[in-house]
C-alpha positions as CSV (number, residue, x, y, z in Angstrom):
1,X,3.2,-11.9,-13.5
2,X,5.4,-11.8,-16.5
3,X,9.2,-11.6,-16.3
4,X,9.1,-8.0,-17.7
5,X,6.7,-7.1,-14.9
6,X,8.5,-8.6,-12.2
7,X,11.5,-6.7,-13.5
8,X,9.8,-3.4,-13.6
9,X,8.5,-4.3,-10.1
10,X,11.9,-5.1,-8.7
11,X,13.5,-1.9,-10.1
12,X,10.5,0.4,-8.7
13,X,10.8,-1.4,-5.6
14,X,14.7,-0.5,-5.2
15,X,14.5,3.3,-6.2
16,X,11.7,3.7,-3.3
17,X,14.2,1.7,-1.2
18,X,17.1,4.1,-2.4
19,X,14.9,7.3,-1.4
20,X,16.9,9.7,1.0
21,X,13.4,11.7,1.5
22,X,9.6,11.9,0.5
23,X,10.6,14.3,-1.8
24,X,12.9,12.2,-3.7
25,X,10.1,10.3,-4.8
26,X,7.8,13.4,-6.2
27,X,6.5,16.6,-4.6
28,X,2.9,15.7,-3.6
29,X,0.2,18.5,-1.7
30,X,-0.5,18.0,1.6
31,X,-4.2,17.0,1.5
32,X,-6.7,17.6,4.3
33,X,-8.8,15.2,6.7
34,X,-12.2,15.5,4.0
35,X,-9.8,15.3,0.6
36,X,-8.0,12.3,1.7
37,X,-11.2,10.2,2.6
38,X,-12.5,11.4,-0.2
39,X,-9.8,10.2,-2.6
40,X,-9.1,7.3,-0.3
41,X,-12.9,5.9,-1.0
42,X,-12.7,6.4,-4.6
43,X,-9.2,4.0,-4.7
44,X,-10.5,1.7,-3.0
45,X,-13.6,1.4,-5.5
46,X,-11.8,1.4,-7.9
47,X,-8.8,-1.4,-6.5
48,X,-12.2,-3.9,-6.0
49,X,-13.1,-3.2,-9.5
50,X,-9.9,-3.9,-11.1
51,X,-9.6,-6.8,-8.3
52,X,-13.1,-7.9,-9.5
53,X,-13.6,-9.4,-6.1
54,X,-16.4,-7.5,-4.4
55,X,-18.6,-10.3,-4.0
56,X,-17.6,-12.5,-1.0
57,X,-16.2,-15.7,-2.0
58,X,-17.1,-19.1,-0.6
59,X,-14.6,-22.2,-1.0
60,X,-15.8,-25.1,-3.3
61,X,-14.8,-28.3,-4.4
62,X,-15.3,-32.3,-4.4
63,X,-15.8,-32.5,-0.8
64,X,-18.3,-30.4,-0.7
65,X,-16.9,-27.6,0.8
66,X,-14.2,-26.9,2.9
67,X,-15.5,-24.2,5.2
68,X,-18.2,-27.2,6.3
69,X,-15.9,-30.4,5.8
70,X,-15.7,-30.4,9.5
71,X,-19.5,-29.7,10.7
72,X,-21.5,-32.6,11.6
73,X,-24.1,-32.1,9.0
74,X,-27.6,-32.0,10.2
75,X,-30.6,-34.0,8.5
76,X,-32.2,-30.4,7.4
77,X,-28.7,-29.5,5.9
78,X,-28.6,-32.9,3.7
79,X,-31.8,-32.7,2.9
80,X,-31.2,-29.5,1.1
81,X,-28.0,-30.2,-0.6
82,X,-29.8,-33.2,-1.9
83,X,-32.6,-30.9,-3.0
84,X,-29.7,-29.0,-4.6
85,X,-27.7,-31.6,-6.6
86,X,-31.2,-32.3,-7.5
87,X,-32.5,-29.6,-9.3
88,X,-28.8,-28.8,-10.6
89,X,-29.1,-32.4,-12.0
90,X,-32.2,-31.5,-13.9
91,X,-31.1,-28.3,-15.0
92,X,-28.6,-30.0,-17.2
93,X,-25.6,-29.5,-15.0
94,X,-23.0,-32.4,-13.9
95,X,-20.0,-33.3,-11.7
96,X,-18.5,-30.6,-10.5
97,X,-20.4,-27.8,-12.9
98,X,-23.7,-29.3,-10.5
99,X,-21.6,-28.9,-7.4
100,X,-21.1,-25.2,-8.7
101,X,-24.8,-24.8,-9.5
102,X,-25.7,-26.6,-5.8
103,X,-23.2,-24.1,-4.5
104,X,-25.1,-21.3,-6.5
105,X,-28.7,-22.5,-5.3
106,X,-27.4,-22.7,-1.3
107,X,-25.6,-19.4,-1.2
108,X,-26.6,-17.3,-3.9
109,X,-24.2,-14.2,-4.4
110,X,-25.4,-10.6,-2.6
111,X,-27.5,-8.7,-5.7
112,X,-26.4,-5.6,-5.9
113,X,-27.8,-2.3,-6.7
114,X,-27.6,-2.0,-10.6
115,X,-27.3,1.6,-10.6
116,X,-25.0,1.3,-7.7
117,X,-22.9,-1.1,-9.8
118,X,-22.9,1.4,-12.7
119,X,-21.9,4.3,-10.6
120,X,-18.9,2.2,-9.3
121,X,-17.7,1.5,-12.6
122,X,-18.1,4.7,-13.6
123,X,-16.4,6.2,-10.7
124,X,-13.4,3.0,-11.5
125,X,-13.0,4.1,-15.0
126,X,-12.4,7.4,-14.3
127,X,-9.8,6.6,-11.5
128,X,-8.3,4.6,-14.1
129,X,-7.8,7.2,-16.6
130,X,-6.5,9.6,-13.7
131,X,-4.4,7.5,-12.2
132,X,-2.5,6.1,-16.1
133,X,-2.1,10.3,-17.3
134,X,-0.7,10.9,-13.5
135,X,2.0,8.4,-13.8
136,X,4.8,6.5,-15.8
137,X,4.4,2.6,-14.9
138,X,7.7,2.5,-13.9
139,X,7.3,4.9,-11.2
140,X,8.1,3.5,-7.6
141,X,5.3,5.5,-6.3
142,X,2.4,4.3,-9.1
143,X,3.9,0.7,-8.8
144,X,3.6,0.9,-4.6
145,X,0.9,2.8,-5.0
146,X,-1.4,0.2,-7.0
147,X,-0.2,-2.9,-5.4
148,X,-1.7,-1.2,-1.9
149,X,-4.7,-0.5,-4.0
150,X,-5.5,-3.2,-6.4
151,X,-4.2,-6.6,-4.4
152,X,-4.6,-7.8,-1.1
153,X,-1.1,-6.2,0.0
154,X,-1.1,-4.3,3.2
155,X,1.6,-1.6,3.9
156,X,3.1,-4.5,6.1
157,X,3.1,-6.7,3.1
158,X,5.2,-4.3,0.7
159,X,7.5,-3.3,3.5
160,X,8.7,-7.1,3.5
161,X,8.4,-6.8,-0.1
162,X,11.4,-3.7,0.3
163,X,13.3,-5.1,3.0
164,X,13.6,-8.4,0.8
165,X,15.2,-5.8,-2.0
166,X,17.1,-3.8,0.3
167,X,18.0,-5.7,3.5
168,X,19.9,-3.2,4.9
169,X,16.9,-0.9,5.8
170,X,15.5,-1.6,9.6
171,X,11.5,-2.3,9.3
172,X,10.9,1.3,10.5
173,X,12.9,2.7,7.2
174,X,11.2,0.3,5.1
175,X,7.5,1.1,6.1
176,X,8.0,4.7,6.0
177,X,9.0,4.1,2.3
178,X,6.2,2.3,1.6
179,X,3.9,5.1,3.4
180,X,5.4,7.9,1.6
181,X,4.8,6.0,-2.0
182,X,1.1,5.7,-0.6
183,X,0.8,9.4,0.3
184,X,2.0,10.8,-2.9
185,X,0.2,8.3,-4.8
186,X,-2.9,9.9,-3.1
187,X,-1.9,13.3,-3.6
188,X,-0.9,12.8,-7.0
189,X,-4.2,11.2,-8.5
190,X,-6.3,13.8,-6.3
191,X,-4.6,16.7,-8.1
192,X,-5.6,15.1,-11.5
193,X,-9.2,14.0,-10.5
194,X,-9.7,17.5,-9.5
195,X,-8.3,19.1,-12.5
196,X,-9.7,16.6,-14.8
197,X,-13.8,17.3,-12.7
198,X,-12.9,21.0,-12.9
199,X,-12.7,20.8,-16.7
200,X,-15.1,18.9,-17.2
């Protein structure tokens, strides 16, 4: 993150910590059980896409793989990591770019669906737009609102991230912050996603 970012972070993170009420941050709709899902699931497709971390990832490196360092490796499971580095070997690869391919050959990523994959990044692009004509980026509740969406940060996460900015607000105080940022980020990029499909 570059210092400009963290700034605009920091002083987004201390107006939400300053906010009397919800409505201080921005008057949002109340949505119901069906529009909330609804937006819910397209933010989230969209936070994996700007991620770029749907695929599951598996640890590698020069000792062959952490997540089965410890495993007493059977004769089977050498024989095919030999069979592995092999073909990796004679497929041009070495050192650690053949320990990638190995990796690659052993645990081959998920395929997915192409036309799935297209209608995700359709779906992703479009939240995009909605969500940059919705708000300014130095908005508490857009900067909240994408770090719940876009990293690993749970509402737990950002409301250490407050209390480490305002120290004087109990955890409670802090997490309802936090929530409120959430809701109306919701609310907000619902309204535009169904103005914007209505026009379309």
């Amino acid at each position: 993150m570059t210092p400009q970012k963290k700034r605009t972070r920091r002083a987004a993170l201390e107006q939400a910590a300053a906010a009397p009420t919800k409505r201080w941050l921005g008057k949002a709709v109340l949505l119901t059980g069906v529009q909330s899902a609804w937006i819910k699931s397209l933010l989230t497709v969209w936070g994996e896409c700007v991620r770029d971390d749907t695929a599951p990832k598996k640890t590698r490196t020069h000792t062959c793989w952490h997540a089965n360092r410890c495993m007493r490796w059977s004769n089977t499971a050498l024989e095919k990591l030999t069979a592995a580095l092999d073909q990796a070997r004679r497929e041009g690869f070495h050192g650690q770019q053949a320990l990638k391919r190995a990796h690659a050959i052993l645990w081959p990523a998920p395929a997915r669906n192409l036309i799935d994959e297209a209608i995700a990044d359709d779906d992703a692009e479009f939240i995009e737009q909605c969500v940059l004509a919705t708000f300014d980026s130095n908005d508490p509740v857009y900067v909240i609102g994408v770090s719940y969406y876009t990293t690993r940060k749970k509402i737990s996460d950002l409301t250490r991230d407050i209390q480490h900015i305002a120290p004087w607000l109990t955890p409670d105080e802090a997490r309802r912050r936090v929530r409120w940022c959430v809701e109306i980020f919701r609310a907000k990029v619902y309204l535009t996603v169904y103005k914007s499909m209505e026009e379309e």
